[in-house]
Kinemage of the C-alpha trace (Angstrom):
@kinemage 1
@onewidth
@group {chain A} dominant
@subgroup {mainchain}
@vectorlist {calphas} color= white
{ca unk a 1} P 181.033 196.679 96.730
{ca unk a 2} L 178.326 196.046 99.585
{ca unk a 3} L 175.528 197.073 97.102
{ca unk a 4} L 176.802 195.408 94.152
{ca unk a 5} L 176.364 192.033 96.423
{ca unk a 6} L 173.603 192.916 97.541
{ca unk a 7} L 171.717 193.465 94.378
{ca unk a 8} L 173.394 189.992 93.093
{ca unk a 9} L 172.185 188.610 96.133
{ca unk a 10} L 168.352 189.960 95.792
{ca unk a 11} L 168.707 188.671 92.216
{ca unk a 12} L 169.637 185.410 93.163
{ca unk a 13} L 166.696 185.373 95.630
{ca unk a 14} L 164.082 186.069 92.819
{ca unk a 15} L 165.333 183.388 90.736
{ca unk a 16} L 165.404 180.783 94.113
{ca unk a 17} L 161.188 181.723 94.404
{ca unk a 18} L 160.896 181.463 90.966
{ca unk a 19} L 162.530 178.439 89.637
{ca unk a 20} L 162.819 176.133 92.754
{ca unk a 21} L 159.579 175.206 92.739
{ca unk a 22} L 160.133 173.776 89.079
{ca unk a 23} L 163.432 172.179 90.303
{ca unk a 24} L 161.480 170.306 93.119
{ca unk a 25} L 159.004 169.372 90.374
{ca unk a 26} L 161.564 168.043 87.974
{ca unk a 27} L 163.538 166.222 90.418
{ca unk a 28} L 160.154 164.250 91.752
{ca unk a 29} L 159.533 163.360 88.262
{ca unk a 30} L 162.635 160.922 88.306
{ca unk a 31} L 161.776 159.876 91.648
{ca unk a 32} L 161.168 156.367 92.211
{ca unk a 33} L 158.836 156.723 95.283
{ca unk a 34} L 155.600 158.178 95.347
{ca unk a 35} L 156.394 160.288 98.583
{ca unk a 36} L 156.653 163.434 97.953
{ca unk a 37} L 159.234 163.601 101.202
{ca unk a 38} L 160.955 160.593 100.347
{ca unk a 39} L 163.735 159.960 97.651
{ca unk a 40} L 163.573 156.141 96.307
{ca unk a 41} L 166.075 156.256 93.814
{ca unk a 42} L 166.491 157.475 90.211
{ca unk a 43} L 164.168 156.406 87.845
{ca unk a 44} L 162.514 157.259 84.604
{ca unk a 45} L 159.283 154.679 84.962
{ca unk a 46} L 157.011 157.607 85.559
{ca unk a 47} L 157.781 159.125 82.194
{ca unk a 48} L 157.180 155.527 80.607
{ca unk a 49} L 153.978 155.401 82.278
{ca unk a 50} L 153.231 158.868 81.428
{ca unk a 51} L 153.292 157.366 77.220
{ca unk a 52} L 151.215 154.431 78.241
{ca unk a 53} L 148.695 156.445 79.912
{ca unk a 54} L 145.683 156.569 77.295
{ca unk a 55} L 144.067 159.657 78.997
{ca unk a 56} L 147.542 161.890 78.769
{ca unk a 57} L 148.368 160.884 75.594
{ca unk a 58} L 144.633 161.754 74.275
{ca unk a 59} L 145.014 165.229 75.832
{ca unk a 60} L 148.559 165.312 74.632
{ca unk a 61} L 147.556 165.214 71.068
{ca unk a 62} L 144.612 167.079 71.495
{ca unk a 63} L 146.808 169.769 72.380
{ca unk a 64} L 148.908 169.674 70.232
{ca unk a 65} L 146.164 169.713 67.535
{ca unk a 66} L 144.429 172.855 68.654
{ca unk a 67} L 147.584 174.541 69.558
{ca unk a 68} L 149.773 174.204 66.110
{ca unk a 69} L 146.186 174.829 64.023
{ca unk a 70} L 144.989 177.960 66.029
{ca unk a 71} L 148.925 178.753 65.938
{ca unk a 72} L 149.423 178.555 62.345
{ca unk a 73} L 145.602 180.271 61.678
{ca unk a 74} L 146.879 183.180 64.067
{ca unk a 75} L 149.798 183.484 62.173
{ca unk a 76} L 148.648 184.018 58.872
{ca unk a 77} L 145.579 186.452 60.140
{ca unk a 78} L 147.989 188.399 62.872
{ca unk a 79} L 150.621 188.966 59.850
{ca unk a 80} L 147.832 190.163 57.554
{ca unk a 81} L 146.219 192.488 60.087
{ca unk a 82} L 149.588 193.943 61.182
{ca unk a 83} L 149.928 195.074 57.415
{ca unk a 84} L 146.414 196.530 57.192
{ca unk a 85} L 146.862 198.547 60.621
{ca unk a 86} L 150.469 199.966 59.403
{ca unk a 87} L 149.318 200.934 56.411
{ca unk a 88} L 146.252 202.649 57.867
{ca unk a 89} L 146.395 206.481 59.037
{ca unk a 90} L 147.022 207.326 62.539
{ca unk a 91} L 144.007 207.747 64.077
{ca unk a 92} L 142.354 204.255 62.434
{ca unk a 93} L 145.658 202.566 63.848
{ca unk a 94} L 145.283 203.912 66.784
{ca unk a 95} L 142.025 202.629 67.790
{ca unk a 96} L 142.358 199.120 66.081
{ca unk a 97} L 145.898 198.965 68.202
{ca unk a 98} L 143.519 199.743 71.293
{ca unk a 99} L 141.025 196.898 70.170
{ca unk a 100} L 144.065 194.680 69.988
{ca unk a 101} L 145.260 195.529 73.482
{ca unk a 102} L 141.721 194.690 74.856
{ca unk a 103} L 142.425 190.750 74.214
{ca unk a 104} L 145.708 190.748 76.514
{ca unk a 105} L 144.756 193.112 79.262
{ca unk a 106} L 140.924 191.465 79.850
{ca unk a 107} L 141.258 188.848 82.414
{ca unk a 108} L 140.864 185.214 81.044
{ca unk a 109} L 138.232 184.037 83.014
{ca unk a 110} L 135.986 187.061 81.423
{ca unk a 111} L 136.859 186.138 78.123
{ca unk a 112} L 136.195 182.265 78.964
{ca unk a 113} L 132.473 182.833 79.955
{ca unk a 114} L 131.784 185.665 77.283
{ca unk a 115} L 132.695 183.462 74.709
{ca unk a 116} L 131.450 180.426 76.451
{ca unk a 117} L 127.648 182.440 76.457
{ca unk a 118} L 128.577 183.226 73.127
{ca unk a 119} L 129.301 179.811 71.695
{ca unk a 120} L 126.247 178.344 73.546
{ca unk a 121} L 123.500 180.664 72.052
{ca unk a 122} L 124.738 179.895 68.414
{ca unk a 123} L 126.424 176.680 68.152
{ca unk a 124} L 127.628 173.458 70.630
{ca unk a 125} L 130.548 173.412 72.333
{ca unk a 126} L 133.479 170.913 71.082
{ca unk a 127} L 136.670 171.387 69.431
{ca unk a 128} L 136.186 174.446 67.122
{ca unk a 129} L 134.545 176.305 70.056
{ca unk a 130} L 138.022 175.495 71.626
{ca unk a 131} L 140.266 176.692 68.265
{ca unk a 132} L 138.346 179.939 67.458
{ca unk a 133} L 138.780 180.643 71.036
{ca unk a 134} L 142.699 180.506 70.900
{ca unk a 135} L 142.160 182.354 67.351
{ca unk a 136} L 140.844 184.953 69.755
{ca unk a 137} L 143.667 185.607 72.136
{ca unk a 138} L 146.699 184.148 69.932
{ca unk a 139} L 145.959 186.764 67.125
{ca unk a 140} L 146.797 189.724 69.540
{ca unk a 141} L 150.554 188.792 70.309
{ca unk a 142} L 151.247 187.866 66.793
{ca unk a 143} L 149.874 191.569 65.292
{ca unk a 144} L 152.072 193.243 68.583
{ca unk a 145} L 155.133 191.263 67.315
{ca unk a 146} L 154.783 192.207 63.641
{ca unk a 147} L 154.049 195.953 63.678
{ca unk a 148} L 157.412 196.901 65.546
{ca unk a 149} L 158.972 194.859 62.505
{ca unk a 150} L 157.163 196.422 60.017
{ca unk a 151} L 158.035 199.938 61.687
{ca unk a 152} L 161.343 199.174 61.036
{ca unk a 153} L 160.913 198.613 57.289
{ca unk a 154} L 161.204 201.204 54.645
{ca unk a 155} L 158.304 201.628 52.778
{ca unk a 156} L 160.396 203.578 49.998
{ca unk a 157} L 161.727 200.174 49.143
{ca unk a 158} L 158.705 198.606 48.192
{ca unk a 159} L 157.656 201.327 46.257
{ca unk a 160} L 161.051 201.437 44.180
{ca unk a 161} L 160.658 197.699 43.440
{ca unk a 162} L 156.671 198.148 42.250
{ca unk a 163} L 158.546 201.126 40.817
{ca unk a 164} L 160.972 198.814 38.767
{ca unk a 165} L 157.990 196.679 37.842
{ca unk a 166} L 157.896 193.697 40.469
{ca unk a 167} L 154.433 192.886 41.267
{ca unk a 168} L 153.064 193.794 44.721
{ca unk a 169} L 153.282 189.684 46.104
{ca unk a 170} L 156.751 189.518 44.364
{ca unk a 171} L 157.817 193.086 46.086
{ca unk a 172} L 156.322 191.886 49.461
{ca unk a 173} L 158.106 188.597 49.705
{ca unk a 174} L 161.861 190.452 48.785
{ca unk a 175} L 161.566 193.954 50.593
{ca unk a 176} L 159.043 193.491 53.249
{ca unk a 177} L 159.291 190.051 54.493
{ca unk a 178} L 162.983 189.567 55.344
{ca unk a 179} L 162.485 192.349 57.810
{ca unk a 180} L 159.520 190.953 59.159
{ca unk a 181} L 160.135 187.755 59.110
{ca unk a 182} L 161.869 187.568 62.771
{ca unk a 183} L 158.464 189.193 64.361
{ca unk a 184} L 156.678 186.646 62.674
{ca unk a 185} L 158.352 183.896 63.812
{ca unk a 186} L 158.079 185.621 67.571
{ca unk a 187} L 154.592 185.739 66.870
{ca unk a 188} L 154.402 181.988 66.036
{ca unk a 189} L 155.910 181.137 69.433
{ca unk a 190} L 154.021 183.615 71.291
{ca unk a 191} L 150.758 181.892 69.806
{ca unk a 192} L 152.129 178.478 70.746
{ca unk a 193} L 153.267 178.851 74.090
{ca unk a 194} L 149.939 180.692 75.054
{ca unk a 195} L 147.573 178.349 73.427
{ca unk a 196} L 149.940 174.857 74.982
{ca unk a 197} L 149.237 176.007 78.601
{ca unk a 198} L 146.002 177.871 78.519
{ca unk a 199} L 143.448 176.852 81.018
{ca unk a 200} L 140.691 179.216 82.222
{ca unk a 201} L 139.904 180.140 78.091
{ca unk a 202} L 139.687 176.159 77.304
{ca unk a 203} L 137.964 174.916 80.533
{ca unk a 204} L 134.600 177.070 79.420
{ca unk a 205} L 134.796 176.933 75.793
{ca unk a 206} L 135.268 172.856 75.323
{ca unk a 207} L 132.507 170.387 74.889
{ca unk a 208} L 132.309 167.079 76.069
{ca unk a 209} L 135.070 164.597 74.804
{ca unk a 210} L 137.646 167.354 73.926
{ca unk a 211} L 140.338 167.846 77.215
{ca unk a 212} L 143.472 169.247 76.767
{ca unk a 213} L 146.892 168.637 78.866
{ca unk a 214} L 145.362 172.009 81.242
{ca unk a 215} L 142.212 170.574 81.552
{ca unk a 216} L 143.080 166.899 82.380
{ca unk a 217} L 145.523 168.021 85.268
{ca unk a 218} L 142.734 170.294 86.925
{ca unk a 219} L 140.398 166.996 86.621
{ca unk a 220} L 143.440 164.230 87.618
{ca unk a 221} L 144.788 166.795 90.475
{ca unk a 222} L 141.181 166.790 92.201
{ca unk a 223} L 141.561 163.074 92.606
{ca unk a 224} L 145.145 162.849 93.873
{ca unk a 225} L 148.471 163.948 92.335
{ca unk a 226} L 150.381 161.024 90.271
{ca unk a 227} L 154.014 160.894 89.954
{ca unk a 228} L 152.872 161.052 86.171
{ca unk a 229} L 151.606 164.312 86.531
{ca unk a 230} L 155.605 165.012 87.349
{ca unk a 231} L 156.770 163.616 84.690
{ca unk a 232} L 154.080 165.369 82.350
{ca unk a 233} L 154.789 169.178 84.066
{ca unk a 234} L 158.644 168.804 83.450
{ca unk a 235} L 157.625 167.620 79.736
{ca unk a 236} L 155.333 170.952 79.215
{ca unk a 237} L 158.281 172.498 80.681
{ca unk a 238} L 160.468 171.463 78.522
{ca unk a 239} L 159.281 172.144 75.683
{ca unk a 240} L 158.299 175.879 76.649
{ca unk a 241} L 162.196 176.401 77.680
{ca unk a 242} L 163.121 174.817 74.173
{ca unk a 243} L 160.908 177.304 72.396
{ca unk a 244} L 162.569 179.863 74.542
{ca unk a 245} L 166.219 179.090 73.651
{ca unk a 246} L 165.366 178.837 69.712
{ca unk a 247} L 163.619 182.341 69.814
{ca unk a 248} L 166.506 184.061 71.470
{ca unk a 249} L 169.216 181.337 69.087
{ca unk a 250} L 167.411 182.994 66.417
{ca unk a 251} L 167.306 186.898 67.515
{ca unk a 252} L 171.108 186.474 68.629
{ca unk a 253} L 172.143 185.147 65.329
{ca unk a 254} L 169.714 187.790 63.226
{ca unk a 255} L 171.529 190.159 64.986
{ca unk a 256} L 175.389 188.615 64.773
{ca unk a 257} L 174.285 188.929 60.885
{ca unk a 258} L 172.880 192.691 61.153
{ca unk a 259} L 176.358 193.489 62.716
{ca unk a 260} L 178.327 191.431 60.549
{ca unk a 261} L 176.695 193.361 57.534
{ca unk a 262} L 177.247 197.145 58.794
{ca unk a 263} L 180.987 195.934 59.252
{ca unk a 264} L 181.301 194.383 55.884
């Protein structure tokens, strides 16, 4: 009994560091003073004034620009690599699944200034320096989502539909892709969360004239934080928790179906 509460209380603990820095951020977002210290009533005025800001909203759909495209772009690519390195023998899969790795285990600001020396010798920096560079990092987690999918599938399948004279496209899109199609949907919001709140991989690969939501709050919180600023982090927020909830809505009710099927 003792260690059962004291594991629920080292839990709960963790989860105070971890998420009551947010609360505190959320709850000054609806403050109506601008002391930090100092609750002046509830108000939603700083969100308002977040919209009519011209510099947030620029950034905002900047972001949201480079982050669905290089999304989307990773998407397709990641899915069509993860294909090629499954069907590829072990030892060729085993050193492009290395390659792949590299990506997520280099730190960012290495892979900001590579690419930023990279980008400089051959072209200016603006917004495509800023999209191949979340090509670069976004492909990784979409290919590591789709492989353990395409593990899964059974390649005798496909080969019994080519088999029964369905072309390979037509033979893909019934066998392979319902299995797959879960990973690549992970993949997508992998690509999207990483590229919405990226920082150190943007701040050396953008020109001048192209800012993104990461990038304006380093440059706004160097002159003084804004109760905007509040209102913008719980927004980002937000929408990375909403992401969350329809990945794992979507897992739970793939698998509520998988079950419902074997009992059937």
């Amino acid at each position: 009994m003792v260690k059962k509460c004291s594991g629920r209380l080292y839990m709960a603990v963790i989860f105070l560091f971890l998420y009551l820095p947010i609360l505190v951020l959320i709850v000054l977002s609806f403050n109506n003073s601008k002391s930090r210290v100092k609750w002046g009533g509830f108000t939603g005025k700083w969100y308002l004034a977040m919209f009519q800001n011209e510099t947030i909203m620029e950034a905002f759909v900047m972001t949201l620009e480079i982050t669905l495209t290089a999304s989307v772009c990773a998407t397709i690519i990641g899915t069509l690599a993860a294909i090629g390195i499954h069907a590829m023998k072990s030892r060729g899969k085993a050193i492009l699944l290395g390659a792949t790795n590299i990506p997520l285990l280099n730190a960012d600001i290495v892979t900001g200034i590579s690419m930023m020396l990279l980008f400089v010798r051959f072209t200016k920096l603006g917004f495509s320096t800023v999209l191949i560079a979340h090509l670069t990092f976004d492909i990784p987690y979409v290919i590591l989502n789709v492989l353990p999918k395409l593990n899964q599938t059974s390649r005798s399948a496909y080969e019994a539909a080519l088999d029964l004279g369905a072309t390979p496209l037509y033979a893909f899109y019934k066998i392979v892709w319902p299995d797959i199609r879960p990973g690549v949907f992970s993949g997508f919001l992998m690509a999207v969360t990483m590229s919405l709140d990226d920082f150190s991989i943007t701040y050396f690969t953008k020109g001048a004239g192209v800012n993104t939501l990461s990038t304006m709050l380093y440059t706004e919180l160097r002159k003084g934080i804004k109760p905007e600023m509040y209102a913008l982090s719980t927004l980002l927020f937000g929408i990375a928790l909403l992401l969350l909830l329809v990945m794992n809505f979507g897992t739970s009710r793939k698998q509520e179906k998988l079950i419902n099927e074997k009992g059937d």
